[in-house]
N, C-alpha and C positions, 0 to 999 in steps of 0.2 A: 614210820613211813612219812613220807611228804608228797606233796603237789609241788611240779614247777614247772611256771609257763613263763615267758619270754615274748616280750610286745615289742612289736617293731614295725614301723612306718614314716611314714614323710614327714620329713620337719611340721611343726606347724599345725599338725593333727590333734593333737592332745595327750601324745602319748604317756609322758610322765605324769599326767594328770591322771588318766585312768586309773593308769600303776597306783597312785596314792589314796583313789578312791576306793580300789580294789583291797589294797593293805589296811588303810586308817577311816574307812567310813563311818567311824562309830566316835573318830578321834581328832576332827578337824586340826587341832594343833600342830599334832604330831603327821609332818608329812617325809615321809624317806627319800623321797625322789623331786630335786628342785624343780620348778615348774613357773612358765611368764606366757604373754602374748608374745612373740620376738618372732623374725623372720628366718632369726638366727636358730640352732640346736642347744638350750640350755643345757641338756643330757652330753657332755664330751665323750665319758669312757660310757662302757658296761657296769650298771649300779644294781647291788641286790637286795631286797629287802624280803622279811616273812613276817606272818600273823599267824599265828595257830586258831585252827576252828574246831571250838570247843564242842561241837556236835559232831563232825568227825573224828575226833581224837588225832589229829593229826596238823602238821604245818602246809603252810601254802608259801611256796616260793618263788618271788615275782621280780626278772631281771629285764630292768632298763634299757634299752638301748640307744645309742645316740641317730639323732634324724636323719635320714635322706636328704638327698637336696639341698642341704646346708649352703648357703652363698658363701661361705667362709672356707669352708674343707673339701675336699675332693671326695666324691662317691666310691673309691678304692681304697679310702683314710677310713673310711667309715665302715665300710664289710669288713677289712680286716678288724677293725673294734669287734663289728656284729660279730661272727665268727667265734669271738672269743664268751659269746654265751653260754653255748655248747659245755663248756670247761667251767664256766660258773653254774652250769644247771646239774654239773656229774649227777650220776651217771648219763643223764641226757632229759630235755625239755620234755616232760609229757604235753606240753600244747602249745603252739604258736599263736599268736594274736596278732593278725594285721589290724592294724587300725587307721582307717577312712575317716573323712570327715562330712559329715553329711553339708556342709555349706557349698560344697559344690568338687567335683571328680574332675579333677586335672591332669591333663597328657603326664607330669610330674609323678601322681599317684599311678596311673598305671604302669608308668617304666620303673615306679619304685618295685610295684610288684612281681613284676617280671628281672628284675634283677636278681630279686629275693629266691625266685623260684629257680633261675638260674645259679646262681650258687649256692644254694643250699640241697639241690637237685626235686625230683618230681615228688617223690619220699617226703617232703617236708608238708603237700597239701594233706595229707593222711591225718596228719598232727596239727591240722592249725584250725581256726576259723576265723571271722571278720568280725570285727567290732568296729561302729558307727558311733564319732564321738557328736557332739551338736546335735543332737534328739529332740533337742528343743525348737531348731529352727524350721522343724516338719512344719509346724505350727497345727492344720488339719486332714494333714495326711498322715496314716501310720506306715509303719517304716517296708510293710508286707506290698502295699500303692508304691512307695519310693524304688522299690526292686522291678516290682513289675516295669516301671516305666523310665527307668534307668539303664543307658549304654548297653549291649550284646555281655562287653569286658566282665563288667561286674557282675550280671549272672553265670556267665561260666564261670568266674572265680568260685561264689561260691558254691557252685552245684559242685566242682573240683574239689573244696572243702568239706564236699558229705553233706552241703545246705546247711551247715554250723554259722550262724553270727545272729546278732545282738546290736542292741543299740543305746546308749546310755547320753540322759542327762544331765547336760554339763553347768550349766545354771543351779546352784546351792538356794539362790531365793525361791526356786521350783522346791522345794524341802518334799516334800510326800513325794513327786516323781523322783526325784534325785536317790531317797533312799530306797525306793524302788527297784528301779534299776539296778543301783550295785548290788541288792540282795537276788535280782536275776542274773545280772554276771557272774554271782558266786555260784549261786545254782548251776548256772548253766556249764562254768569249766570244772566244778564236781563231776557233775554226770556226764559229761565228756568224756574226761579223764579214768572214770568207773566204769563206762560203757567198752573201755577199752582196753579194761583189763589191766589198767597201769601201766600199759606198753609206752615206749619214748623212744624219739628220733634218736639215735646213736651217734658214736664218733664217727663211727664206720661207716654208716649214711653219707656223713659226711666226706669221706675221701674219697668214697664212689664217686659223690657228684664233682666232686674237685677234679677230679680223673676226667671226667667225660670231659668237663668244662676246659682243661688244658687241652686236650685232644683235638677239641672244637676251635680253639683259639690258634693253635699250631695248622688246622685244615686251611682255615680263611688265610693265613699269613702266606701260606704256600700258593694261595688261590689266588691270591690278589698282585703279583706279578703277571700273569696270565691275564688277569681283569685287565692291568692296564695296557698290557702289548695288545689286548682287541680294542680298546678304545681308542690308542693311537691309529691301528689302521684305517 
């Protein structure tokens, strides 16, 4: 048997850092997934790596995905990449990861997530949680103050995710938080993942929401002829 979760967020987040901290935290060297400060998306395709956890008897498999918001690529270059998760997680992702950056929530990150929810349909919050990269920059507030007193968005996101998320520090010179952290991240998409009986978002999930989302996109196209002859008048 395996675990396989799938992180995905806005350029710039930290996402293939997570991913590495999540697979190699024990292996500084060794990182699966390239990773920089850049504006740009180091992540282009879908990357997969695994670790086996030797107290569950089992692998954990953790698939990359390229950023959001990239200034380089088009946000439609980029879902069809995402999309192709799904296919590298067969039979299907038991978890999704958004990942946030706690330095601060940008009109950016919330269109990212709402893109995400839109294509991938409602189905996908059942299977995901949030993960908060920059844990460090709280400095003395813990991340439980940072929800409370953060945007409307970001508590219904995760109350939408069953109140699932985490928060990990990204600073290596923090050494005792740092391994902290990833050893609660593992914990916490274990028992996720257990709590749920091993269930996974599907292909089929997926064409439902693909369905709707055509359906929706052919309403507006029909509607918006209409939009303009009453603006003209």
């Amino acid at each position: 048997s395996e675990y396989r979760i799938v992180i995905i967020g806005k350029t710039g987040t930290g996402k293939s850092s997570l991913g590495n901290s999540i697979l190699s935290y024990k292996d500084d060297e060794n990182r699966p997934f390239p990773s920089q400060t850049s504006a740009n998306s180091v992540t282009k395709t879908c990357q997969r790596g695994f670790v086996f956890l030797k107290h569950k008897k089992t692998s954990l498999v953790v698939i990359d995905t390229p950023g959001l918001f990239d200034t380089n690529v088009a946000n439609d270059e980029t879902i069809t990449e995402i999309v192709k998760c799904v296919a590298l997680a067969a039979p299907g992702p038991n978890l999704f990861l958004f990942v946030l950056s706690l330095k601060r929530l940008t009109k950016e990150d919330i269109d990212s997530i709402e893109l995400l929810k839109s294509t991938f349909g409602k189905d996908v919050l059942k299977y995901a949680a949030v993960v908060f990269t920059c844990k460090d920059e709280l400095e003395y507030k813990d991340i439980q103050e940072y929800i409370e007193d953060s945007q409307q968005f970001l508590k219904d996101l995760i109350f939408d995710c069953g109140g699932r998320h985490a928060a990990i520090c990204t600073k290596k010179s923090r050494a005792k938080n740092y391994k902290k952290d990833v050893k609660g991240m593992l914990d916490l998409i274990t028992h996720i993942i257990e709590s749920h009986s091993y269930k996974f978002y599907t292909a089929e999930m997926f064409k439902v929401a693909d369905t709707i989302l055509k359906k929706e996109v052919e309403t507006r196209s029909e509607k918006e002829p209409e939009r303009m002859k009453e603006e003209i008048k």
